[in-house]
PQR file with spaces between the fields and no chain letter, atoms N, CA, C, O and H, PARSE charges and radii, in Angstrom:
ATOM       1  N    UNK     1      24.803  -22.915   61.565 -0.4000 1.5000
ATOM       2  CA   UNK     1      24.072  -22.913   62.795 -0.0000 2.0000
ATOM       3  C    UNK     1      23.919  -21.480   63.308  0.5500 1.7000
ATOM       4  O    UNK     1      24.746  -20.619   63.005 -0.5500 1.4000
ATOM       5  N    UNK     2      22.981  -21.253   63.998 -0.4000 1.5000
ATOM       6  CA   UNK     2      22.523  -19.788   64.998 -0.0000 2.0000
ATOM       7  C    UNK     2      23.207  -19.374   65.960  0.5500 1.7000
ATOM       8  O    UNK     2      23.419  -18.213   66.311 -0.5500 1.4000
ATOM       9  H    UNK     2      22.310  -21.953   64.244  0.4000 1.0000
ATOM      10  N    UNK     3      23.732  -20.807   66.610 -0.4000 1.5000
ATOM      11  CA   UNK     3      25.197  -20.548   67.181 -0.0000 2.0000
ATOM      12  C    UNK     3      26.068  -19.966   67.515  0.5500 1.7000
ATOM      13  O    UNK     3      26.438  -19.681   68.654 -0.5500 1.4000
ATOM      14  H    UNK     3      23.559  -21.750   66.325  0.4000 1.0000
ATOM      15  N    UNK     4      26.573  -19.680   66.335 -0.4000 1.5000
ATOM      16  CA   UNK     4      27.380  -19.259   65.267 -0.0000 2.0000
ATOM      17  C    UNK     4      27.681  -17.659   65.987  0.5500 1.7000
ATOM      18  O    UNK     4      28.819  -17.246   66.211 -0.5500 1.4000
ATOM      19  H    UNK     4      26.272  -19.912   65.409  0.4000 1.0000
ATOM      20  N    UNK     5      26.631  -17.014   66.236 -0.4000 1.5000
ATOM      21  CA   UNK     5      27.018  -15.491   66.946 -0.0000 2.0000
ATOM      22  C    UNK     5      27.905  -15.446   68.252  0.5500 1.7000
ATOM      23  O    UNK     5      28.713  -14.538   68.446 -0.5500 1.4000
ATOM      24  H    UNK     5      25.707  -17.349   66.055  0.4000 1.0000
ATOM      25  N    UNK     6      27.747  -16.247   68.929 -0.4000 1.5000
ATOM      26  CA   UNK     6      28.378  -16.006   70.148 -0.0000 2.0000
ATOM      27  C    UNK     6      30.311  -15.884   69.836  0.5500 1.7000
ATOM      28  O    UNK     6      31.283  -15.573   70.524 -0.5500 1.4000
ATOM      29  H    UNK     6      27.090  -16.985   68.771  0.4000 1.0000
ATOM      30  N    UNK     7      30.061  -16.361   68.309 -0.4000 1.5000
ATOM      31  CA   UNK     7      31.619  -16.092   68.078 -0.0000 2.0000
ATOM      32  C    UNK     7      31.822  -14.349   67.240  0.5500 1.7000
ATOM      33  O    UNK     7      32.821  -13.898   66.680 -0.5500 1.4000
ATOM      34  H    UNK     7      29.270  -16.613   67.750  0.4000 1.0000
ATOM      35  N    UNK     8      30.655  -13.795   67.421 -0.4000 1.5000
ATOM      36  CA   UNK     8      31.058  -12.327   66.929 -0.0000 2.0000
ATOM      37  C    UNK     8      32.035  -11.464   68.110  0.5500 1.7000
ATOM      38  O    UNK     8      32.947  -10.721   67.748 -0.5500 1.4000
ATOM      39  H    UNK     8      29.844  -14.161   67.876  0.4000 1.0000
ATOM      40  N    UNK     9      31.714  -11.672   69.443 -0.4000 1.5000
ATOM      41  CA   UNK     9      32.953  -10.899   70.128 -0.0000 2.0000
ATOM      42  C    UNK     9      33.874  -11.121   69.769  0.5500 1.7000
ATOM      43  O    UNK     9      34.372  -10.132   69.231 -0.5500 1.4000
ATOM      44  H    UNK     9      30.972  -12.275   69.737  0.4000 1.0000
ATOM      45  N    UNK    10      34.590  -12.107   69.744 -0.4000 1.5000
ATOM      46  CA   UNK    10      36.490  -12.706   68.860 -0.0000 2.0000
ATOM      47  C    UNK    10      36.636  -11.966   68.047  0.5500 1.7000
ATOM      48  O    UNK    10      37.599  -11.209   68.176 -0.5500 1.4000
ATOM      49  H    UNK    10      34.186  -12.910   70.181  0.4000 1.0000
ATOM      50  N    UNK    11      35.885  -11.845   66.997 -0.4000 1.5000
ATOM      51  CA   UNK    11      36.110  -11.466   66.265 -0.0000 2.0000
ATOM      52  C    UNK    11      35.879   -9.470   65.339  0.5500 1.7000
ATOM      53  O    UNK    11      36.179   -8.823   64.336 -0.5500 1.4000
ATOM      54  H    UNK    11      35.103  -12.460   66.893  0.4000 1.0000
ATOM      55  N    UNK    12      35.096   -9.382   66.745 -0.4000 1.5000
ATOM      56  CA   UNK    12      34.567   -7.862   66.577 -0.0000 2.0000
ATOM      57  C    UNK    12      36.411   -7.369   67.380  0.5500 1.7000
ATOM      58  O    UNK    12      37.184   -6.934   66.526 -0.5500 1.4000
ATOM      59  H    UNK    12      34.851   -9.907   67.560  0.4000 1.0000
ATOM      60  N    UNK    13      36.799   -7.418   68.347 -0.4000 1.5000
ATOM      61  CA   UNK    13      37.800   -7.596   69.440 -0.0000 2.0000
ATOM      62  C    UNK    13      38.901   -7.920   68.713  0.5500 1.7000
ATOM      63  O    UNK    13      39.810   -7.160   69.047 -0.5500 1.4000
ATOM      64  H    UNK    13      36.172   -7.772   69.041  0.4000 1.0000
ATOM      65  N    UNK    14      39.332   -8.862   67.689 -0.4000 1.5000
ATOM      66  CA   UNK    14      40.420   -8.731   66.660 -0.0000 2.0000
ATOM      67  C    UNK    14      40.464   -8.169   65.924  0.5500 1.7000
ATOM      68  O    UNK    14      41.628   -8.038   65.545 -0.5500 1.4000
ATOM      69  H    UNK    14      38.594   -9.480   67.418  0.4000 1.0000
ATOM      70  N    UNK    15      39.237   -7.229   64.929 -0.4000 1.5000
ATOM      71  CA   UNK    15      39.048   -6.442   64.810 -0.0000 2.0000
ATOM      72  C    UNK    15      39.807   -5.148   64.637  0.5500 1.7000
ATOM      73  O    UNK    15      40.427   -4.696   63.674 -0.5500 1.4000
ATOM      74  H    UNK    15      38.291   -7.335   65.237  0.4000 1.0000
ATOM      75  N    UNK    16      39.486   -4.504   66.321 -0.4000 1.5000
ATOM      76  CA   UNK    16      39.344   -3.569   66.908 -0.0000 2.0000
ATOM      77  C    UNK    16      41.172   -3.848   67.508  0.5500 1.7000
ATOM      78  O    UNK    16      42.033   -2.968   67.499 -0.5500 1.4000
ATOM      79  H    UNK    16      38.982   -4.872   67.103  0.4000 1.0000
ATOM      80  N    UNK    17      41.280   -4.615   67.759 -0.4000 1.5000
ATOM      81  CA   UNK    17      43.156   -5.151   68.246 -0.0000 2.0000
ATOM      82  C    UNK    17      44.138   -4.589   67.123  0.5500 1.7000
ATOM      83  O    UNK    17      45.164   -3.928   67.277 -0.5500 1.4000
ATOM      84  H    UNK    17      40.580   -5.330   67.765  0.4000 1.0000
ATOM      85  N    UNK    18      43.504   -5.059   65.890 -0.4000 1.5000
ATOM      86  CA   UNK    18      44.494   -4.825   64.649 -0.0000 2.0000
ATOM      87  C    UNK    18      44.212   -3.566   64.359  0.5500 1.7000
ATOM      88  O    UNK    18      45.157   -2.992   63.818 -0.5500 1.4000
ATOM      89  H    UNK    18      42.670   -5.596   65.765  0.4000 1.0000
ATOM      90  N    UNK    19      43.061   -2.783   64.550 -0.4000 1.5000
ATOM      91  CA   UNK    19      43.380   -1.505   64.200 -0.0000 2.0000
ATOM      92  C    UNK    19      43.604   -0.636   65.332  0.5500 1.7000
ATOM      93  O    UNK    19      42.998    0.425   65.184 -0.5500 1.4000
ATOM      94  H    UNK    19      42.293   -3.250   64.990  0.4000 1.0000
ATOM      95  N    UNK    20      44.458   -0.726   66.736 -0.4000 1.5000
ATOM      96  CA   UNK    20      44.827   -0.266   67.098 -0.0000 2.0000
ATOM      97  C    UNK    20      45.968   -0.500   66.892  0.5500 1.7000
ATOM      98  O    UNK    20      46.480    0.618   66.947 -0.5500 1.4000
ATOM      99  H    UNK    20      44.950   -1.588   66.856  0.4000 1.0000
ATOM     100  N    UNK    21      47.125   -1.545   66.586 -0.4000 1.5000
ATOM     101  CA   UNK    21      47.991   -1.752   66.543 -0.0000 2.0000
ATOM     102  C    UNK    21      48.417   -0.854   64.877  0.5500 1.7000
ATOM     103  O    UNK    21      49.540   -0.595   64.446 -0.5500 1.4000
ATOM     104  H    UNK    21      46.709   -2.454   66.541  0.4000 1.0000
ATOM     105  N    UNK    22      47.493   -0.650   64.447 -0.4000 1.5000
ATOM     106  CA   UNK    22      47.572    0.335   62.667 -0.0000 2.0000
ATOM     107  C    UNK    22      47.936    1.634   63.396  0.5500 1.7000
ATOM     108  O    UNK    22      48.996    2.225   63.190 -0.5500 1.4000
ATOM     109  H    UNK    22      46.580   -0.860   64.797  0.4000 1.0000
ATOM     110  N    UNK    23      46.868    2.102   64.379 -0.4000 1.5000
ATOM     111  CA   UNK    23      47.301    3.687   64.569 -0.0000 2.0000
ATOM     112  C    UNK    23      48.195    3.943   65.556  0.5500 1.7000
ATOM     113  O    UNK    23      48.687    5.065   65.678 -0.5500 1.4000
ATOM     114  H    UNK    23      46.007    1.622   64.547  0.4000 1.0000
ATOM     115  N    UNK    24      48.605    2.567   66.651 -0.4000 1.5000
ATOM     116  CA   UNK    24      49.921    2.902   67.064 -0.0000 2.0000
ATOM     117  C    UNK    24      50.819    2.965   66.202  0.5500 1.7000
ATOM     118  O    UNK    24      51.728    3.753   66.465 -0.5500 1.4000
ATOM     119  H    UNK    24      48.205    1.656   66.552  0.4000 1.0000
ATOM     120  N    UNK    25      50.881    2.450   65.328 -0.4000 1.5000
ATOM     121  CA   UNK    25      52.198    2.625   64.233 -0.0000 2.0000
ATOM     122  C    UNK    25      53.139    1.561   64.501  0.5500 1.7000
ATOM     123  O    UNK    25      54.258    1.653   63.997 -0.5500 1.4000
ATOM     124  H    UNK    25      50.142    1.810   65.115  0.4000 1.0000
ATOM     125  N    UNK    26      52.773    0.298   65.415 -0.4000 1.5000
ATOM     126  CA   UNK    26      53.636   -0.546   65.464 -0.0000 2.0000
ATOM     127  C    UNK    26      52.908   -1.491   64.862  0.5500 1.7000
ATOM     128  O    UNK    26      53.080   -2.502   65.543 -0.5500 1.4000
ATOM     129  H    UNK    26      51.864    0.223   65.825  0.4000 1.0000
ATOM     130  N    UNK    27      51.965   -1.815   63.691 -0.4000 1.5000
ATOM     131  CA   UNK    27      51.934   -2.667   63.070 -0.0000 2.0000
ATOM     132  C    UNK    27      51.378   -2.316   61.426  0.5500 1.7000
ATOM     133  O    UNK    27      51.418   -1.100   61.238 -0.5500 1.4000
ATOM     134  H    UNK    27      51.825   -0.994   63.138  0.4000 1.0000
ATOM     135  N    UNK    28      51.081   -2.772   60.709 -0.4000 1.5000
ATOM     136  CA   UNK    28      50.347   -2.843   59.423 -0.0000 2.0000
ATOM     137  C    UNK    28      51.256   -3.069   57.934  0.5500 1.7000
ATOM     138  O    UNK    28      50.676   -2.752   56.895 -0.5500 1.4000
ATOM     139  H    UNK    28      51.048   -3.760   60.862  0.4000 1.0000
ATOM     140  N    UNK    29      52.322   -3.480   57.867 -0.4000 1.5000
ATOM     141  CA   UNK    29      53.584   -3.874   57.385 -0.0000 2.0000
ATOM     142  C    UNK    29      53.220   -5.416   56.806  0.5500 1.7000
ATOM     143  O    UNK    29      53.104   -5.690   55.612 -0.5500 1.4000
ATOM     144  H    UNK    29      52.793   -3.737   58.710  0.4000 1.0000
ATOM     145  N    UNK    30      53.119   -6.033   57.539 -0.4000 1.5000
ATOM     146  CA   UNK    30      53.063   -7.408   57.623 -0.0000 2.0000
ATOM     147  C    UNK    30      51.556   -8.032   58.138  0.5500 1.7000
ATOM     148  O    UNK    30      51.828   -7.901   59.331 -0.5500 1.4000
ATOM     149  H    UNK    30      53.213   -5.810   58.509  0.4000 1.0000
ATOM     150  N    UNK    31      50.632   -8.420   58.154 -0.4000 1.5000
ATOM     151  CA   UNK    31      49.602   -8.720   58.529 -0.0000 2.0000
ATOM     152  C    UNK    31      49.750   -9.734   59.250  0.5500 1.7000
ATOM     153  O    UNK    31      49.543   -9.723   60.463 -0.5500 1.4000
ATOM     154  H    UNK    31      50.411   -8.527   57.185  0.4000 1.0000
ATOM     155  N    UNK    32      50.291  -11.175   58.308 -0.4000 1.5000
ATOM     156  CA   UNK    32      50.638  -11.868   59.060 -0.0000 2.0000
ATOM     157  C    UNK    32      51.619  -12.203   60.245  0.5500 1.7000
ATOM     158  O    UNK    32      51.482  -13.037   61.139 -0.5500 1.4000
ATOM     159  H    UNK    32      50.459  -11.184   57.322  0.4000 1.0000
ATOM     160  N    UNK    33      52.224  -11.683   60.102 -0.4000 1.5000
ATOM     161  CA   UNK    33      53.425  -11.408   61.106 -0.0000 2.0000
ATOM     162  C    UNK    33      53.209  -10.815   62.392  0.5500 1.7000
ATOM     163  O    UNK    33      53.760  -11.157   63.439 -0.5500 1.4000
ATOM     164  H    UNK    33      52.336  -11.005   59.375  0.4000 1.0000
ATOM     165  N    UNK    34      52.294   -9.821   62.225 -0.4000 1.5000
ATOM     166  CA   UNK    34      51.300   -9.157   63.318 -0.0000 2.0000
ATOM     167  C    UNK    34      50.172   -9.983   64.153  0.5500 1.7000
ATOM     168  O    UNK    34      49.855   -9.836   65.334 -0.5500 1.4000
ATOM     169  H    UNK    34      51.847   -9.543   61.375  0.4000 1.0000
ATOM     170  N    UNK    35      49.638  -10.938   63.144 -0.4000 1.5000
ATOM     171  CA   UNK    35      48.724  -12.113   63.885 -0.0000 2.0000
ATOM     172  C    UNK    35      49.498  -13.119   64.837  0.5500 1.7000
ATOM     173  O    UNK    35      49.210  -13.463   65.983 -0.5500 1.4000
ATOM     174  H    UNK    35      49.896  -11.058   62.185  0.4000 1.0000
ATOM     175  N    UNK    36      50.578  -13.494   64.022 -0.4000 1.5000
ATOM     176  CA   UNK    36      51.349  -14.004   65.186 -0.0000 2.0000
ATOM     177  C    UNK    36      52.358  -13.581   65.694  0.5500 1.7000
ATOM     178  O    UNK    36      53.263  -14.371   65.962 -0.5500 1.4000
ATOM     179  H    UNK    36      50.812  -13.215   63.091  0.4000 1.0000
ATOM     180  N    UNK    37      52.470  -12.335   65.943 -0.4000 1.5000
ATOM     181  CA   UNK    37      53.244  -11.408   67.428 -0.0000 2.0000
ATOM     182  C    UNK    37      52.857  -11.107   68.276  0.5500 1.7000
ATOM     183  O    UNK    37      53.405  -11.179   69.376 -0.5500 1.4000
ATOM     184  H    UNK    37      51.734  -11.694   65.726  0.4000 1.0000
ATOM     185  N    UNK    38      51.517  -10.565   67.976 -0.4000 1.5000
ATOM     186  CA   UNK    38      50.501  -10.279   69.236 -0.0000 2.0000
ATOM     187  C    UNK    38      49.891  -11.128   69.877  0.5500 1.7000
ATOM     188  O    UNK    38      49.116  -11.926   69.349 -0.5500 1.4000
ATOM     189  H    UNK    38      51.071  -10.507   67.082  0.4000 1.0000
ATOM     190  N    UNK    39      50.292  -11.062   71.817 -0.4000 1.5000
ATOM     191  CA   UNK    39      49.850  -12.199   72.119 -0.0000 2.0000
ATOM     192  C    UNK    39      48.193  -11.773   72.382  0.5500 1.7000
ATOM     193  O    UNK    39      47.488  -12.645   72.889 -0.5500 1.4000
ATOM     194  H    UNK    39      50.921  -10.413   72.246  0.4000 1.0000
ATOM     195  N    UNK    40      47.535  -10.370   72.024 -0.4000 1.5000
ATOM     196  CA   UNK    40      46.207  -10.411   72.164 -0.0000 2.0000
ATOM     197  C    UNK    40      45.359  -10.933   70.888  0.5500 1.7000
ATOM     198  O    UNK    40      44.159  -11.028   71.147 -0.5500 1.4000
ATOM     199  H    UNK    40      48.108   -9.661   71.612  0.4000 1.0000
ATOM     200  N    UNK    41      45.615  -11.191   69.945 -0.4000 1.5000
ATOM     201  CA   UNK    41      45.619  -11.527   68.283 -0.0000 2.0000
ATOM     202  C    UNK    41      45.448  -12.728   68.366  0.5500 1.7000
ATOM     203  O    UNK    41      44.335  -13.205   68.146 -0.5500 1.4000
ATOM     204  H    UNK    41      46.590  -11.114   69.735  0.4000 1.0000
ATOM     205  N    UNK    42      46.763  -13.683   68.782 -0.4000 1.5000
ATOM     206  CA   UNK    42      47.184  -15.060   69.152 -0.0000 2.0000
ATOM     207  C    UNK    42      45.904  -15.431   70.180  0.5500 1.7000
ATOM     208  O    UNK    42      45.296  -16.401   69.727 -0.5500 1.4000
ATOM     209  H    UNK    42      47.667  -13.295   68.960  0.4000 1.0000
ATOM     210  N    UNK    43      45.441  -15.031   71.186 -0.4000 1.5000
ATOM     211  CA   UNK    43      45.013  -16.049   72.464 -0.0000 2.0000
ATOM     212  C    UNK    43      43.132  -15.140   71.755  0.5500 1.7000
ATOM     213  O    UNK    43      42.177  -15.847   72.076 -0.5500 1.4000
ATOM     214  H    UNK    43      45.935  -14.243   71.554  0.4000 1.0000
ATOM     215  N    UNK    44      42.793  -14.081   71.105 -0.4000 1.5000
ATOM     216  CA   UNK    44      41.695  -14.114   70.518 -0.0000 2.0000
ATOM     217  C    UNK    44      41.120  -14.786   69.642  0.5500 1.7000
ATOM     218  O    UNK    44      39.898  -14.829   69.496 -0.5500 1.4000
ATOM     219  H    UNK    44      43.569  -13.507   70.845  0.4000 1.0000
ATOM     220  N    UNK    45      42.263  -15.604   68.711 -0.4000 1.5000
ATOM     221  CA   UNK    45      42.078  -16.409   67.267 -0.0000 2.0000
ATOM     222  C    UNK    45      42.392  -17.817   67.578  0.5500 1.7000
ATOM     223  O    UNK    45      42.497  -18.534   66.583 -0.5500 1.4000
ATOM     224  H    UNK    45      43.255  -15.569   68.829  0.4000 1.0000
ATOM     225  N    UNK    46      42.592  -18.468   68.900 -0.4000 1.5000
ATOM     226  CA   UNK    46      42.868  -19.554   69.829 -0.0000 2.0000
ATOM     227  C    UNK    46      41.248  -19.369   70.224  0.5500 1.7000
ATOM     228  O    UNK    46      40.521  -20.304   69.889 -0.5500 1.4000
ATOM     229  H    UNK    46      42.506  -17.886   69.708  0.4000 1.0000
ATOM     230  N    UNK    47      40.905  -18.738   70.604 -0.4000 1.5000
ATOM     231  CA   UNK    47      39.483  -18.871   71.263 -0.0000 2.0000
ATOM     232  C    UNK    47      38.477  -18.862   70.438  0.5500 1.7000
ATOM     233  O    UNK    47      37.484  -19.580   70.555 -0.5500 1.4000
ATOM     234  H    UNK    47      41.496  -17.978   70.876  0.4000 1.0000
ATOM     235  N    UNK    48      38.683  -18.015   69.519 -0.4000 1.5000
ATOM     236  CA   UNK    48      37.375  -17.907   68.587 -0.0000 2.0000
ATOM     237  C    UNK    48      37.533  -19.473   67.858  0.5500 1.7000
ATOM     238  O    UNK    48      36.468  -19.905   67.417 -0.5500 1.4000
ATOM     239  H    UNK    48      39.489  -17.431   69.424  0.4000 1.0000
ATOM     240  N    UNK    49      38.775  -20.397   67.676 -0.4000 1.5000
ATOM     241  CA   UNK    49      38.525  -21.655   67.141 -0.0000 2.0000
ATOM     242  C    UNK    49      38.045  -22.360   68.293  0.5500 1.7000
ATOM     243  O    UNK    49      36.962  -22.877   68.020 -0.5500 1.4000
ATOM     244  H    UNK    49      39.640  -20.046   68.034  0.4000 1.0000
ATOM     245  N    UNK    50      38.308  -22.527   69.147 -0.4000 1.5000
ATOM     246  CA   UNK    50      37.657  -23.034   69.717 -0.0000 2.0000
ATOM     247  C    UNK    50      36.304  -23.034   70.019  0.5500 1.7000
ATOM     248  O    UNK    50      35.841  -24.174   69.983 -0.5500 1.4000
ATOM     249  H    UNK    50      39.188  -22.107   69.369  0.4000 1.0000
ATOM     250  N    UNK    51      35.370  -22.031   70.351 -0.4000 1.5000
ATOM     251  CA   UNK    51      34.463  -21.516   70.212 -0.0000 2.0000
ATOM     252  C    UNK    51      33.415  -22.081   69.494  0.5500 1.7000
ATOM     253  O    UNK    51      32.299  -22.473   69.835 -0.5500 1.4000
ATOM     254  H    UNK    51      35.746  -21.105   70.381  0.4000 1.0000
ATOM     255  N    UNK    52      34.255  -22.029   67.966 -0.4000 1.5000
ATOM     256  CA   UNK    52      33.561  -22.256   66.679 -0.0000 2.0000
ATOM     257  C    UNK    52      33.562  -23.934   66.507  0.5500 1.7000
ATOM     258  O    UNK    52      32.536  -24.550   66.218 -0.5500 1.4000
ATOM     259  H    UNK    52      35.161  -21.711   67.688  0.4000 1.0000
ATOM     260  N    UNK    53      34.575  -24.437   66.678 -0.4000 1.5000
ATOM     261  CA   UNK    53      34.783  -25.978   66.714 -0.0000 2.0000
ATOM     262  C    UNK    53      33.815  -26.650   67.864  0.5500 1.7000
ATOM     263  O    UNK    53      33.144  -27.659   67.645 -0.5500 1.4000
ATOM     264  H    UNK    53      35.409  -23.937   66.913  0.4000 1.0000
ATOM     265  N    UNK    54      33.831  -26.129   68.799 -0.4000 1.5000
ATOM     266  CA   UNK    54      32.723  -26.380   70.106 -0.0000 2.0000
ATOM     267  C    UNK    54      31.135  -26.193   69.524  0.5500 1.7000
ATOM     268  O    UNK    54      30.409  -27.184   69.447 -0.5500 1.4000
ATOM     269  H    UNK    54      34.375  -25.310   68.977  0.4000 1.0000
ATOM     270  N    UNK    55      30.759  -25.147   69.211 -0.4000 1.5000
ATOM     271  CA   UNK    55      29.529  -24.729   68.321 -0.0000 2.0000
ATOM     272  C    UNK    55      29.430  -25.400   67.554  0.5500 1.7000
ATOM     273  O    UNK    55      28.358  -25.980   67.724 -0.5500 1.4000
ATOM     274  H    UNK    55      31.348  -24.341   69.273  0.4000 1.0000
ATOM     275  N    UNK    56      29.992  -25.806   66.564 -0.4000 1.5000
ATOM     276  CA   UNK    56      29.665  -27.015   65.225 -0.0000 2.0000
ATOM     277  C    UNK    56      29.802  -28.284   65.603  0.5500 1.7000
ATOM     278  O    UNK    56      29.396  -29.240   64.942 -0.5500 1.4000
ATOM     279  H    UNK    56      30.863  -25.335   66.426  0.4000 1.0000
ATOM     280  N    UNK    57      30.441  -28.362   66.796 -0.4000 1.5000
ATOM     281  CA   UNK    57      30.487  -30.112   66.858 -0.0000 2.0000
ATOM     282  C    UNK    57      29.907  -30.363   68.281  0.5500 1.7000
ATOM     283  O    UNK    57      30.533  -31.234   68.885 -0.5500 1.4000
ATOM     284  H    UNK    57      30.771  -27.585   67.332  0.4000 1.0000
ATOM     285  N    UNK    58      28.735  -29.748   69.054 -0.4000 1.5000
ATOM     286  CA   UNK    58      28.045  -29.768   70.091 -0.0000 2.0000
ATOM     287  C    UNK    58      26.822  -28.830   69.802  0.5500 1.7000
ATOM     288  O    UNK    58      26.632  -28.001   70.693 -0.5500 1.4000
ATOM     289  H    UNK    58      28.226  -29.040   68.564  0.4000 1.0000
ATOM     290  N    UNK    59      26.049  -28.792   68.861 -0.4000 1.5000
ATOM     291  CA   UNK    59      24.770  -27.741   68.687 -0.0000 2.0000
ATOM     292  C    UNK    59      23.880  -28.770   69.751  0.5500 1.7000
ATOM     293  O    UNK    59      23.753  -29.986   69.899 -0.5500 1.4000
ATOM     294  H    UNK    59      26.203  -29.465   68.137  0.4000 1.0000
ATOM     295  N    UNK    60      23.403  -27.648   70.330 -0.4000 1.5000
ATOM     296  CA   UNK    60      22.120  -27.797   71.645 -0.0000 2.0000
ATOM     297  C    UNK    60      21.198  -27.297   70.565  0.5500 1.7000
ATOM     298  O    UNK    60      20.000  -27.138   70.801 -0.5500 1.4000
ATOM     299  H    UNK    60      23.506  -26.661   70.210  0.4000 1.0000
């Protein structure tokens, strides 16, 4: 679906989250471990499913 874009902020924004957390130097070790420590990571990748689940199962 065309939809489908309004989920590029989430994901431009997680992005941009994980590579700040690279050049603070408090993450890039663990990837996963980093997705779920960060509660900005966590409540961006909570929304973007939602988002996306809303978009595919309600197209206007």
């Amino acid at each position: 679906t065309t939809n489908l874009i309004y989920t590029v902020p989430f994901v431009v924004y997680g992005i941009f989250r994980y590579l700040f957390l690279l050049h603070r130097g408090t993450g890039g070790n663990d990837t996963a471990r980093d997705m779920l420590r960060d509660p900005h990571l966590l409540i961006t990748g909570l929304l973007w499913l939602m988002v996306t689940i809303g978009v595919i199962a309600w197209p206007v």
